[in-house]
N, CA, C and O atoms as a GROMACS GRO file, in nm:
protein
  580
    1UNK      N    1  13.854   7.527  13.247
    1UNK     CA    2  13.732   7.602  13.225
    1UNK      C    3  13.753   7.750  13.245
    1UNK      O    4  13.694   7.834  13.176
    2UNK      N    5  13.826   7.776  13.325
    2UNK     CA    6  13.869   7.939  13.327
    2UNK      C    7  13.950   7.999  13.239
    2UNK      O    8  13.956   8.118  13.269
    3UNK      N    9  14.028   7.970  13.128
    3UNK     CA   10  14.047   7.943  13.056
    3UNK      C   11  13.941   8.032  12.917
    3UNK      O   12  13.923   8.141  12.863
    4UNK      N   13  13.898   7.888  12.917
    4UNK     CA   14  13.770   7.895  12.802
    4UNK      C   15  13.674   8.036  12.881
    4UNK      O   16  13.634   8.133  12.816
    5UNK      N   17  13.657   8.022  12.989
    5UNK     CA   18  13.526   8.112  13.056
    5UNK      C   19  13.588   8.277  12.988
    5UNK      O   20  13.531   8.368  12.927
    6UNK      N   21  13.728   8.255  13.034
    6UNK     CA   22  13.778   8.417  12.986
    6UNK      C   23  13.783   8.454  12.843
    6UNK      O   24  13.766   8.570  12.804
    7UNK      N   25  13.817   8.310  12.731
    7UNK     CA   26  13.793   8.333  12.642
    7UNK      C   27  13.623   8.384  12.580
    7UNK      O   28  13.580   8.476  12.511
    8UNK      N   29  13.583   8.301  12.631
    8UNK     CA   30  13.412   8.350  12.606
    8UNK      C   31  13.347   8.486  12.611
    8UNK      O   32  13.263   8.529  12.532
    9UNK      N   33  13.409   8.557  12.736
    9UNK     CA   34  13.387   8.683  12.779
    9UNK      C   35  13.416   8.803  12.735
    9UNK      O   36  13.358   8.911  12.739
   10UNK      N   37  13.556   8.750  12.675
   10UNK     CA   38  13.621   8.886  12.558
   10UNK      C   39  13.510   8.890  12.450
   10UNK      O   40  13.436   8.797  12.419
   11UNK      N   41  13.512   9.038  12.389
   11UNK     CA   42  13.464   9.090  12.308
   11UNK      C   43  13.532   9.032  12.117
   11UNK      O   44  13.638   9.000  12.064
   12UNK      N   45  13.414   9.047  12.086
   12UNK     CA   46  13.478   9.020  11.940
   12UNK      C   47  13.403   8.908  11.874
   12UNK      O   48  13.304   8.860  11.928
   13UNK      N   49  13.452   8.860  11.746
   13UNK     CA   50  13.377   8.751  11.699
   13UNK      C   51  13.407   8.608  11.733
   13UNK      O   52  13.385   8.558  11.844
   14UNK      N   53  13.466   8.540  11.616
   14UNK     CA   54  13.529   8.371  11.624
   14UNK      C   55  13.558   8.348  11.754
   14UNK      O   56  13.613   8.441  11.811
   15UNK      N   57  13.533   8.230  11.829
   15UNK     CA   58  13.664   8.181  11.889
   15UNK      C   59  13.642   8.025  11.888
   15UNK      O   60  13.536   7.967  11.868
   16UNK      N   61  13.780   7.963  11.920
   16UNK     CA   62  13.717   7.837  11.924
   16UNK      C   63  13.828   7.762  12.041
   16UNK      O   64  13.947   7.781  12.017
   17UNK      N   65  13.796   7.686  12.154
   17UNK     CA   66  13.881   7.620  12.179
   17UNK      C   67  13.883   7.470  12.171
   17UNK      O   68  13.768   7.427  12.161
   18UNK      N   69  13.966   7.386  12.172
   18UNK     CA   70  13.955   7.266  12.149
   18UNK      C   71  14.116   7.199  12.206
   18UNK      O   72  14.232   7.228  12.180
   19UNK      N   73  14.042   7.086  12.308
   19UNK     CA   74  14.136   7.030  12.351
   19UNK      C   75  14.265   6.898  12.297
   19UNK      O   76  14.239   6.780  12.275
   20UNK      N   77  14.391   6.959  12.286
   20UNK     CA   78  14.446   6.903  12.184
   20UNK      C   79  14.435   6.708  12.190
   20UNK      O   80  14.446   6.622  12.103
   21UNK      N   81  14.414   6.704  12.318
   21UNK     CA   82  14.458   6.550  12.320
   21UNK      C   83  14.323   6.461  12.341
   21UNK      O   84  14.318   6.348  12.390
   22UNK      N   85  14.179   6.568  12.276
   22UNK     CA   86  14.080   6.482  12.230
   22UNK      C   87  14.066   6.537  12.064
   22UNK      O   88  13.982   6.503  11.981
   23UNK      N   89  14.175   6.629  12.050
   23UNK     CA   90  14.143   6.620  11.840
   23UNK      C   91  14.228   6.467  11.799
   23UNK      O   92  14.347   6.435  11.795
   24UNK      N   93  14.099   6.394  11.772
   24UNK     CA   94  14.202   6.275  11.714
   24UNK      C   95  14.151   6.269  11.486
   24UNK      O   96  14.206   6.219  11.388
   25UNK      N   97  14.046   6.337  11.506
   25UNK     CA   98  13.998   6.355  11.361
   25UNK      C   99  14.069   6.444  11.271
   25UNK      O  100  14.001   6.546  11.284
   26UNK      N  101  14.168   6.474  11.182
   26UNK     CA  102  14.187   6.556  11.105
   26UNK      C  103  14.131   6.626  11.021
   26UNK      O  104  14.164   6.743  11.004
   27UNK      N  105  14.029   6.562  10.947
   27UNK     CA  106  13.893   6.640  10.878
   27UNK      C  107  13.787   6.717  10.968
   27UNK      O  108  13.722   6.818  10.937
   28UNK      N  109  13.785   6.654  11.077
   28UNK     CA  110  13.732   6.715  11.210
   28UNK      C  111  13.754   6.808  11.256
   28UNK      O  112  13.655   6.876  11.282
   29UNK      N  113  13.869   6.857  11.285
   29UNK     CA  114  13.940   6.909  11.319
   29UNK      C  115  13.989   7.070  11.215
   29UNK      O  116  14.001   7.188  11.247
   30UNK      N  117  14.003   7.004  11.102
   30UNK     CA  118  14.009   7.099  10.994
   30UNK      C  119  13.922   7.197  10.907
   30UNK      O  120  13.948   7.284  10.824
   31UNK      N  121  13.734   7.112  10.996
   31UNK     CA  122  13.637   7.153  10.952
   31UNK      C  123  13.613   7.249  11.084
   31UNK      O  124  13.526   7.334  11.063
   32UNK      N  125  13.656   7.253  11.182
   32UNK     CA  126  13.635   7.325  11.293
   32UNK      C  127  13.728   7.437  11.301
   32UNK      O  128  13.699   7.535  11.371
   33UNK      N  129  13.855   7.428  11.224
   33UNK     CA  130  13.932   7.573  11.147
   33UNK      C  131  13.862   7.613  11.113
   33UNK      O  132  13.812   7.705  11.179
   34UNK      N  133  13.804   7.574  10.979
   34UNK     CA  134  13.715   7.640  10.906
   34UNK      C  135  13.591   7.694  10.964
   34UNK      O  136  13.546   7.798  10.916
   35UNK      N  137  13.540   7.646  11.045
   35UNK     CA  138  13.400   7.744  11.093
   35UNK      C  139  13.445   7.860  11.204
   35UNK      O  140  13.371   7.954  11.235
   36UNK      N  141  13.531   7.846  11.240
   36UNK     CA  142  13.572   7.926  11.318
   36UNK      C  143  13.609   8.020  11.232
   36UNK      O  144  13.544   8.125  11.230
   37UNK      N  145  13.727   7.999  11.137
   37UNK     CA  146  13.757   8.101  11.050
   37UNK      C  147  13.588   8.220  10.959
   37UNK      O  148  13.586   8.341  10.940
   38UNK      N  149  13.513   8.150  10.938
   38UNK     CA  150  13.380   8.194  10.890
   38UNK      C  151  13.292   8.282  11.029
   38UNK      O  152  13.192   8.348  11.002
   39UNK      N  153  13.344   8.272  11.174
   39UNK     CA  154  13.290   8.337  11.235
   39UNK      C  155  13.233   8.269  11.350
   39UNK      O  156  13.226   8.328  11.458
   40UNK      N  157  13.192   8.147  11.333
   40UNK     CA  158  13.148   8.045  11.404
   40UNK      C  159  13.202   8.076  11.565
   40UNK      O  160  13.287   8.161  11.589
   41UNK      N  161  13.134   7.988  11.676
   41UNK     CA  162  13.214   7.954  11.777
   41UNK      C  163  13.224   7.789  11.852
   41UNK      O  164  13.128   7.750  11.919
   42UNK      N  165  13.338   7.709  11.834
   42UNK     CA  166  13.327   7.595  11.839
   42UNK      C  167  13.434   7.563  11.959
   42UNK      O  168  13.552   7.586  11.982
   43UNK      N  169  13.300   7.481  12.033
   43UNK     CA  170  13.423   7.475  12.192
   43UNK      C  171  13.417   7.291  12.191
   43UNK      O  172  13.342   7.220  12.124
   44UNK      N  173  13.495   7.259  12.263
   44UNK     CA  174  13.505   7.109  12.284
   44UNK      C  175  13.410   7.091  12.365
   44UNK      O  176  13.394   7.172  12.455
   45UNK      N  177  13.328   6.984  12.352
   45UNK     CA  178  13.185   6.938  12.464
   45UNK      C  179  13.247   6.907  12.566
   45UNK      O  180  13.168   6.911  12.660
   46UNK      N  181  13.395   6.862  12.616
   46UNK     CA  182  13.439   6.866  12.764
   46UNK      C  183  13.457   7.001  12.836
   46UNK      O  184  13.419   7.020  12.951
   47UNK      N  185  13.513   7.084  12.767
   47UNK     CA  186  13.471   7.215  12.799
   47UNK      C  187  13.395   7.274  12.836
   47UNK      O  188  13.410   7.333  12.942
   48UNK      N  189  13.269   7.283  12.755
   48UNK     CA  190  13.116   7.328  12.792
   48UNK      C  191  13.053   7.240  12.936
   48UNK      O  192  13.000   7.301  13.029
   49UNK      N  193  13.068   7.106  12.933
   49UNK     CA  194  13.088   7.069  13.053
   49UNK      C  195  13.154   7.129  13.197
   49UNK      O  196  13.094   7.177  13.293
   50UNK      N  197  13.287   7.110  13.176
   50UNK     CA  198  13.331   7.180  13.281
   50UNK      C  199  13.297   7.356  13.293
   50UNK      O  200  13.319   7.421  13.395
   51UNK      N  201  13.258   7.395  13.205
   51UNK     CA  202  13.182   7.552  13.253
   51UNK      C  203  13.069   7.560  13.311
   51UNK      O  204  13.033   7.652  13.385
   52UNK      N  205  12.981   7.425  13.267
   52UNK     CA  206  12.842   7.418  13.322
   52UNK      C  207  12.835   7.359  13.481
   52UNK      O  208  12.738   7.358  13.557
   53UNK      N  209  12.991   7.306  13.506
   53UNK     CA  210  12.998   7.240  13.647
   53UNK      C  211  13.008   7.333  13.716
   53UNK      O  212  12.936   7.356  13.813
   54UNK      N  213  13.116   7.412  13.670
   54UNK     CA  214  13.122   7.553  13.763
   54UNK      C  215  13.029   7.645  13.794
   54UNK      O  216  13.010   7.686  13.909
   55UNK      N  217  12.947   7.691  13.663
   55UNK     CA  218  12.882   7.780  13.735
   55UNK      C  219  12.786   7.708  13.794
   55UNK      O  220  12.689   7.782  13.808
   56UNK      N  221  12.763   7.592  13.838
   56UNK     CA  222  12.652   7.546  13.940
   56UNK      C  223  12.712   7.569  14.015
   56UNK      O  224  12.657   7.635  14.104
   57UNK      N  225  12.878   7.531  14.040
   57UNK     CA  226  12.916   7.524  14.194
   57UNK      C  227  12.907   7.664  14.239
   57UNK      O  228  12.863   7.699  14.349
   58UNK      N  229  12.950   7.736  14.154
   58UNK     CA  230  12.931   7.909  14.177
   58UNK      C  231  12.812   7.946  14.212
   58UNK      O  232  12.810   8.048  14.281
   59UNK      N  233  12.696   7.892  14.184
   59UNK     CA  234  12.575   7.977  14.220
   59UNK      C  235  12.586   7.891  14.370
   59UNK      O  236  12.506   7.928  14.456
   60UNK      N  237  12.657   7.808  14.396
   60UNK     CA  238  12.589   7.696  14.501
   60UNK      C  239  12.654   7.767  14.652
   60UNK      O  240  12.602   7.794  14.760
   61UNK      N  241  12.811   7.783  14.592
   61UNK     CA  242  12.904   7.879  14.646
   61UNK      C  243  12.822   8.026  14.696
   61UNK      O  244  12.828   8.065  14.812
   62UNK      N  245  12.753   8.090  14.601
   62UNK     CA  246  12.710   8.243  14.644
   62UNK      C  247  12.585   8.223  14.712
   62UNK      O  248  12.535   8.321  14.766
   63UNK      N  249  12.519   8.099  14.720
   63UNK     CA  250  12.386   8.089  14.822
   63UNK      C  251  12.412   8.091  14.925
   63UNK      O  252  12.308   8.092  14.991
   64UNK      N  253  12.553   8.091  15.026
   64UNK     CA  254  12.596   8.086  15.122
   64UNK      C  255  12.584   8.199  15.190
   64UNK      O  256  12.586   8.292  15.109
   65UNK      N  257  12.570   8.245  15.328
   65UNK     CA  258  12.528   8.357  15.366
   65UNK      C  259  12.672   8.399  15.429
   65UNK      O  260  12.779   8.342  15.406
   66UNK      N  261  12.653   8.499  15.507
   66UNK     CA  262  12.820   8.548  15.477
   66UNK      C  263  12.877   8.486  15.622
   66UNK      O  264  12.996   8.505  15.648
   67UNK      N  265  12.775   8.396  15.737
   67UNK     CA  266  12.882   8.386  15.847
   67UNK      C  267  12.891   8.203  15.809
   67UNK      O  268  12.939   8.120  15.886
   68UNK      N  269  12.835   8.175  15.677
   68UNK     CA  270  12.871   8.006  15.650
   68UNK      C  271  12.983   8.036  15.561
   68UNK      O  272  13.041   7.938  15.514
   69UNK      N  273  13.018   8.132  15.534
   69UNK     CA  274  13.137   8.159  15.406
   69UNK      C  275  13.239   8.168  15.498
   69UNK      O  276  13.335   8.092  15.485
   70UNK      N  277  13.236   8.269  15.616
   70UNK     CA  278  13.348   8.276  15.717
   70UNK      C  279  13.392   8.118  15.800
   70UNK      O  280  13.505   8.084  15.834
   71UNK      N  281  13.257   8.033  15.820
   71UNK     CA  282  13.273   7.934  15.872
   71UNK      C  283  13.358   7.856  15.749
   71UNK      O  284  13.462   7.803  15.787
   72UNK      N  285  13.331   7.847  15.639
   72UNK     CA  286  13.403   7.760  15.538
   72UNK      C  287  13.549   7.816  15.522
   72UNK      O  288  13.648   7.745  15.503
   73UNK      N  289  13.551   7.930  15.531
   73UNK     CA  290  13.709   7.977  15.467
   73UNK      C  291  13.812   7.900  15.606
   73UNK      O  292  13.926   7.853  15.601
   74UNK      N  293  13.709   7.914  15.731
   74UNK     CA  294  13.839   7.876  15.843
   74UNK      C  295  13.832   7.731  15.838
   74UNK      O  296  13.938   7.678  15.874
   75UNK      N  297  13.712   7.628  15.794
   75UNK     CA  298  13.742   7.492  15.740
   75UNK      C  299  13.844   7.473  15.658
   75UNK      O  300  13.906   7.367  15.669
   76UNK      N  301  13.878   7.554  15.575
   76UNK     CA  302  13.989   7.556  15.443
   76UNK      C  303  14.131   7.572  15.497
   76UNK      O  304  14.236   7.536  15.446
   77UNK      N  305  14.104   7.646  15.633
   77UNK     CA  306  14.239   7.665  15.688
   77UNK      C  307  14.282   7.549  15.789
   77UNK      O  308  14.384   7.569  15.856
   78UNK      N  309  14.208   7.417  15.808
   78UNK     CA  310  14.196   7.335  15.863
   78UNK      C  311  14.176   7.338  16.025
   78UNK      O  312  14.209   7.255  16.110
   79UNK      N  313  14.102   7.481  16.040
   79UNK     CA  314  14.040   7.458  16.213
   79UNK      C  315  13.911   7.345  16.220
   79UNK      O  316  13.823   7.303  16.145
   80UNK      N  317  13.958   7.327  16.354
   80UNK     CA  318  13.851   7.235  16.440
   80UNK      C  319  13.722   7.295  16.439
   80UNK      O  320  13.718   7.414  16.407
   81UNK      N  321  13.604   7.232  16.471
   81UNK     CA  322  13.470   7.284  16.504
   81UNK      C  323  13.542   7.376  16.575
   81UNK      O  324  13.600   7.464  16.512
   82UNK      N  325  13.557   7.371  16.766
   82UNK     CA  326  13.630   7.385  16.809
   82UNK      C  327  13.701   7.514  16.812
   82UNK      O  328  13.676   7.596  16.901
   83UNK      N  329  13.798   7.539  16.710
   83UNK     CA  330  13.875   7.666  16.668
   83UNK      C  331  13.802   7.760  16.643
   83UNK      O  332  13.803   7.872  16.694
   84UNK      N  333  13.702   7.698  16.521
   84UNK     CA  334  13.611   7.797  16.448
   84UNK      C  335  13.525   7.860  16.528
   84UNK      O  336  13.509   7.979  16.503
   85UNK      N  337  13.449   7.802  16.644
   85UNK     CA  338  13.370   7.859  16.750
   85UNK      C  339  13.388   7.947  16.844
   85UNK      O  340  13.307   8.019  16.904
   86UNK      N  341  13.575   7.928  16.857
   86UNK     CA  342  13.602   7.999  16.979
   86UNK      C  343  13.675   8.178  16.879
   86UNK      O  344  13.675   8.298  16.909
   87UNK      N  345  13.731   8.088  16.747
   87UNK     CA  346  13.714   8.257  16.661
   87UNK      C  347  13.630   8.335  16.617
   87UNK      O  348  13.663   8.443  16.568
   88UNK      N  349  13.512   8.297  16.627
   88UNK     CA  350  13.345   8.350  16.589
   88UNK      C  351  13.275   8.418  16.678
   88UNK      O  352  13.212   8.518  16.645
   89UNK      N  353  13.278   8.350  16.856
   89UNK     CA  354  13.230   8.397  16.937
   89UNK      C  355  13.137   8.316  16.958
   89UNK      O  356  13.061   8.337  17.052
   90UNK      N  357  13.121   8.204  16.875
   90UNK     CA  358  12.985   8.095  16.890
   90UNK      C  359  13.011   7.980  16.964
   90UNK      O  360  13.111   7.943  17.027
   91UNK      N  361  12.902   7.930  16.945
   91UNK     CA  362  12.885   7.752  17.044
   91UNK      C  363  12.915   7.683  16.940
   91UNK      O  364  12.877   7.711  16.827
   92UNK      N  365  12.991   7.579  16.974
   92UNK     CA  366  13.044   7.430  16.852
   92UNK      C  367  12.920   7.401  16.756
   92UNK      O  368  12.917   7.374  16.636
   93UNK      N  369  12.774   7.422  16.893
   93UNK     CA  370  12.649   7.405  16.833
   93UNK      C  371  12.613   7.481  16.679
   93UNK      O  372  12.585   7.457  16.561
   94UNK      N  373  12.626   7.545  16.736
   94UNK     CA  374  12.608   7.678  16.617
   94UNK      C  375  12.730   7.626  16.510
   94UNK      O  376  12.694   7.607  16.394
   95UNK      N  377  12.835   7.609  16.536
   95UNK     CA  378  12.943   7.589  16.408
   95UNK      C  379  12.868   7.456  16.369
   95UNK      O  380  12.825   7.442  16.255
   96UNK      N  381  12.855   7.374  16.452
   96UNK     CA  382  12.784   7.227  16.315
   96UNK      C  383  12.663   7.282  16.270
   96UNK      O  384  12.655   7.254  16.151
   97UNK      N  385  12.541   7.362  16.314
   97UNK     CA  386  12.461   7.412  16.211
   97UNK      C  387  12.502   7.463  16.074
   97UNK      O  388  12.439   7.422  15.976
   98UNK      N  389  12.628   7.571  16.055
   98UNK     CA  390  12.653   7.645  15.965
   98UNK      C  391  12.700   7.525  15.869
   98UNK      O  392  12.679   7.503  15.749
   99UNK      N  393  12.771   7.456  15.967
   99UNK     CA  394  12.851   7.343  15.876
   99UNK      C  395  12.756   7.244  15.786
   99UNK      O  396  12.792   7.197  15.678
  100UNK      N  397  12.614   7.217  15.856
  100UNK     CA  398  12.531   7.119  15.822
  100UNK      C  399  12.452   7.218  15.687
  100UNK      O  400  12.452   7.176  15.572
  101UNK      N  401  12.403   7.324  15.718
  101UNK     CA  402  12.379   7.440  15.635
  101UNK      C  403  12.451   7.407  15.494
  101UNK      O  404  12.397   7.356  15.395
  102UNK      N  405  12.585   7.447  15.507
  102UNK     CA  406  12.712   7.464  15.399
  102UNK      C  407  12.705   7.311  15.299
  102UNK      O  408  12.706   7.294  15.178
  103UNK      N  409  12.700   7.218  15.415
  103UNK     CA  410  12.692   7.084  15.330
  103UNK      C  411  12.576   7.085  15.233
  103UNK      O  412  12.591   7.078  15.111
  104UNK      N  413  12.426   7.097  15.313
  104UNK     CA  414  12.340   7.092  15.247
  104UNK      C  415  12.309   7.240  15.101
  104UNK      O  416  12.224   7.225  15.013
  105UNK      N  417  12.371   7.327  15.108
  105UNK     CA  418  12.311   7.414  14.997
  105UNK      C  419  12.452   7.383  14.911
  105UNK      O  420  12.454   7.442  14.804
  106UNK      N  421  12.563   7.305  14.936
  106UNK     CA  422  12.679   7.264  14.844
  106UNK      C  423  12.626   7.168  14.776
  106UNK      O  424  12.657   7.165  14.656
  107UNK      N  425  12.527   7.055  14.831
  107UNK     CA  426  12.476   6.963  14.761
  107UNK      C  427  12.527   6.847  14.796
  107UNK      O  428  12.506   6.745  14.731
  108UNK      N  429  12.616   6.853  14.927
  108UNK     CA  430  12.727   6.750  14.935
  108UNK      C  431  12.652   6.679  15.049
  108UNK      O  432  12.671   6.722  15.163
  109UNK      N  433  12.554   6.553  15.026
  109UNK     CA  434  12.466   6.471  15.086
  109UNK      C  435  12.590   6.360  15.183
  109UNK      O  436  12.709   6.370  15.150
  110UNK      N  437  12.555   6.265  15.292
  110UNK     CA  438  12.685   6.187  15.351
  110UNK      C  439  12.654   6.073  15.286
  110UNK      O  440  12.550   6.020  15.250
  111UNK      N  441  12.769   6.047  15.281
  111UNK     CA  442  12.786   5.944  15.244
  111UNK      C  443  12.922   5.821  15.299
  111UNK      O  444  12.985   5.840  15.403
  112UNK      N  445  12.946   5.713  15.215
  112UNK     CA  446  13.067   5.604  15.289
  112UNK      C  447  13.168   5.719  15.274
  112UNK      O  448  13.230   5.679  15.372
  113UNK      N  449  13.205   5.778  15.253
  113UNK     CA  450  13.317   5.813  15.227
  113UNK      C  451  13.386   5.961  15.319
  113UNK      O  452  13.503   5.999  15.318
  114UNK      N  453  13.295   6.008  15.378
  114UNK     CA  454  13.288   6.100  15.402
  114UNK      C  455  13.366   6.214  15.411
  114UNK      O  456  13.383   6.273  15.518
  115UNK      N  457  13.431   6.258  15.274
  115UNK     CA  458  13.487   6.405  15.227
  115UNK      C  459  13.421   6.459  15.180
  115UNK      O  460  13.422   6.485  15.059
  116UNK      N  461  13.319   6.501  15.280
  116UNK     CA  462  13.183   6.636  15.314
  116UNK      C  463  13.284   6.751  15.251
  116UNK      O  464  13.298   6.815  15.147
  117UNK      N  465  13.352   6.731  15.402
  117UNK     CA  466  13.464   6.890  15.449
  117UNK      C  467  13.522   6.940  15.327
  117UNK      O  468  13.515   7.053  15.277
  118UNK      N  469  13.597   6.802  15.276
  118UNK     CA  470  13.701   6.809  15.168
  118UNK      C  471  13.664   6.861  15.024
  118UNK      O  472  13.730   6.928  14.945
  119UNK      N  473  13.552   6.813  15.016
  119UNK     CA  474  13.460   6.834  14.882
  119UNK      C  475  13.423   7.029  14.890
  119UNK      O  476  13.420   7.105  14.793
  120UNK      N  477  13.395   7.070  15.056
  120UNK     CA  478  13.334   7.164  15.065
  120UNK      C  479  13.443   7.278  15.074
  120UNK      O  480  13.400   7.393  15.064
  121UNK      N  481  13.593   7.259  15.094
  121UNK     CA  482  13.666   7.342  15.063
  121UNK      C  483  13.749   7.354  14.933
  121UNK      O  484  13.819   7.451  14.902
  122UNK      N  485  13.728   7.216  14.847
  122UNK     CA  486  13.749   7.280  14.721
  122UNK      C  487  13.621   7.331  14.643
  122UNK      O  488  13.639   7.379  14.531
  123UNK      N  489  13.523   7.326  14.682
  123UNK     CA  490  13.418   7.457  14.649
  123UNK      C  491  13.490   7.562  14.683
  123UNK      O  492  13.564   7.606  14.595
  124UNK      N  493  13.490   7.622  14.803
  124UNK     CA  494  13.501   7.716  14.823
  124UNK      C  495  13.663   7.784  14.730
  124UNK      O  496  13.671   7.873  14.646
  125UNK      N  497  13.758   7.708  14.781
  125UNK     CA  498  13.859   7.728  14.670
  125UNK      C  499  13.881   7.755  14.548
  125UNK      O  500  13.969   7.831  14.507
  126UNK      N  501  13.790   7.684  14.474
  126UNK     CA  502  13.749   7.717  14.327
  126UNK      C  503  13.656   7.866  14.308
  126UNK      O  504  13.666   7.945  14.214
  127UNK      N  505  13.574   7.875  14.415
  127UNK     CA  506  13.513   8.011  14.360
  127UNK      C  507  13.570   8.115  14.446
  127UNK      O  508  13.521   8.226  14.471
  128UNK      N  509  13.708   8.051  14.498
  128UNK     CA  510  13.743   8.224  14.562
  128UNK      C  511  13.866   8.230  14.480
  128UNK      O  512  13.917   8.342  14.480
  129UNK      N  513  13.946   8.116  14.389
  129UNK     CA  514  14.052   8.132  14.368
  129UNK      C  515  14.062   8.259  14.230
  129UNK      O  516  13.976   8.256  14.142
  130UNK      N  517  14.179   8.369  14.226
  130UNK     CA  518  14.202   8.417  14.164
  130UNK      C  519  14.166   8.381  13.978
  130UNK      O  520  14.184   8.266  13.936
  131UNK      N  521  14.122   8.477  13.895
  131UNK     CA  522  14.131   8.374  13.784
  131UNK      C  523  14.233   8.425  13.676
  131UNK      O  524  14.268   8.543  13.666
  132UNK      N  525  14.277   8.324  13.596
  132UNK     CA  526  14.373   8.314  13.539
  132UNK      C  527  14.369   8.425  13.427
  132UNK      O  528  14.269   8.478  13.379
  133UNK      N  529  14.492   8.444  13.398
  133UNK     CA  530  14.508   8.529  13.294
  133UNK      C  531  14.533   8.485  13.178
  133UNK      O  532  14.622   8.406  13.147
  134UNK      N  533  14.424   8.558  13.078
  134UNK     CA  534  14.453   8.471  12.926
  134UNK      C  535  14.528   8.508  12.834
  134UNK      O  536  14.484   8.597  12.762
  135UNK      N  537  14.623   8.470  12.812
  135UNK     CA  538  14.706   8.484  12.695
  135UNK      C  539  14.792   8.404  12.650
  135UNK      O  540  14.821   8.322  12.737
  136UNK      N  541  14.889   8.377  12.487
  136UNK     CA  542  14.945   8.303  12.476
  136UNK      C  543  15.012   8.184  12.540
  136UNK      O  544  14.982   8.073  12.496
  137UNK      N  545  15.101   8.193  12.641
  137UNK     CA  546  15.091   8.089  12.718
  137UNK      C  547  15.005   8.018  12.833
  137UNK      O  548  15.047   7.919  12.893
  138UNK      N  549  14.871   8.082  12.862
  138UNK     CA  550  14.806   8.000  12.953
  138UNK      C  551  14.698   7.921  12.872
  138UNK      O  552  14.593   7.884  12.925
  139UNK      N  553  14.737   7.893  12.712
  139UNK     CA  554  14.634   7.824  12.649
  139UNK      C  555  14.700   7.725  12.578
  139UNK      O  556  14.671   7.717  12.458
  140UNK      N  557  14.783   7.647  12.623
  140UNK     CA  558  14.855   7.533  12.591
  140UNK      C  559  14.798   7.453  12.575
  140UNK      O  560  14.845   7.371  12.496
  141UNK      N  561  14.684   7.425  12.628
  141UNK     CA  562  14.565   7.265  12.579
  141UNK      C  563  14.497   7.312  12.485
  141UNK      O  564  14.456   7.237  12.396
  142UNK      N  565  14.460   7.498  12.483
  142UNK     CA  566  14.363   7.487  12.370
  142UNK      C  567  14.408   7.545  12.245
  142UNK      O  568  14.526   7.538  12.209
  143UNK      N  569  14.306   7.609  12.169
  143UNK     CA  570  14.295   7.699  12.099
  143UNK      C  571  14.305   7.847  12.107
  143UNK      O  572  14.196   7.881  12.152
  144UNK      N  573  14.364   7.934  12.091
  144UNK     CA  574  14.326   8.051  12.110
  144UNK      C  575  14.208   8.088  11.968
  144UNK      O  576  14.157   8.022  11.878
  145UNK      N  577  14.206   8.232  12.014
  145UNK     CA  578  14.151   8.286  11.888
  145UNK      C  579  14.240   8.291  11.752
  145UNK      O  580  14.193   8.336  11.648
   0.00000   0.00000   0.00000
C-alpha cells in the first residue's frame, strides 16, 4: 500500500497499479492498458483495500495523545509495565491506564487470544515506519506509470 499511496500522490495524469499475481484475465488486463493509456486511473481492489486499512489505522494511530505514543513506542521496545513506569516517572497504575487507553482508541477489544500488545505495536510500527521510495525497482508486484 505504500507503494500505491506514493504512487497516488505524485503529480500528473494516468496511473495504474495492478497486482501481477491477481492479473489472471488477458483481455482484462489489456483493457486496463488501455484505459490507463487514455488517462484513466485503475488500481487493483486489493490495493484500494489495503490503503483504506491504513489510513484507518493512521487516523487511529494519530488519536493517541503524546504520553500513550511514548507509552507505546517503549511497548515496541519490549519493556515491562514495570520499565515503562519507572522511565516515565509514573505508577504501573497510570502505565495500564495509557495502555487500556491505547488498546481502546486502536480498536483492539480482548479477546482468546490476547495479542492486544502485539497487534498494538505493529500499529504503531506501521505508522512510524519510514516510507518507501518509489521507483523502478520498489514496484515489482505492480505497475508503474
Amino acid at each position: 500500500e505504500r507503494y500505491a499511496a506514493d504512487l497516488i500522490a505524485q503529480p500528473g495524469g494516468a496511473i495504474g497499479y495492478l497486482l501481477k499475481d491477481r492479473v489472471t484475465d488477458v483481455a482484462e488486463f489489456l483493457e486496463s492498458i488501455e484505459r490507463i493509456r487514455e488517462g484513466a486511473t485503475v488500481l487493483d481492489p486489493e490495493v484500494v483495500a489495503q490503503l483504506l486499512t491504513r489510513r484507518s489505522r493512521d487516523e487511529q494511530v494519530s488519536r493517541l495523545t503524546e504520553r500513550e505514543r511514548s507509552v507505546l513506542a517503549l511497548i515496541a521496545e519490549g519493556k515491562s509495565n514495570g520499565a515503562i513506569s519507572r522511565i516515565l516517572f509514573v505508577s504501573e497504575g497510570a502505565v495500564e491506564k495509557h495502555i487500556t487507553s491505547i488498546f481502546s482508541k486502536l480498536g483492539l477489544e480482548q479477546d482468546a487470544t490476547g495479542n492486544r500488545r502485539v497487534l498494538a505495536v505493529l500499529a504503531h510500527i506501521d505508522a512510524t515506519a519510514p516510507q518507501a521510495p518509489v521507483g523502478p525497482t520498489s514496484h515489482q508486484n505492480g505497475m508503474n506509470r
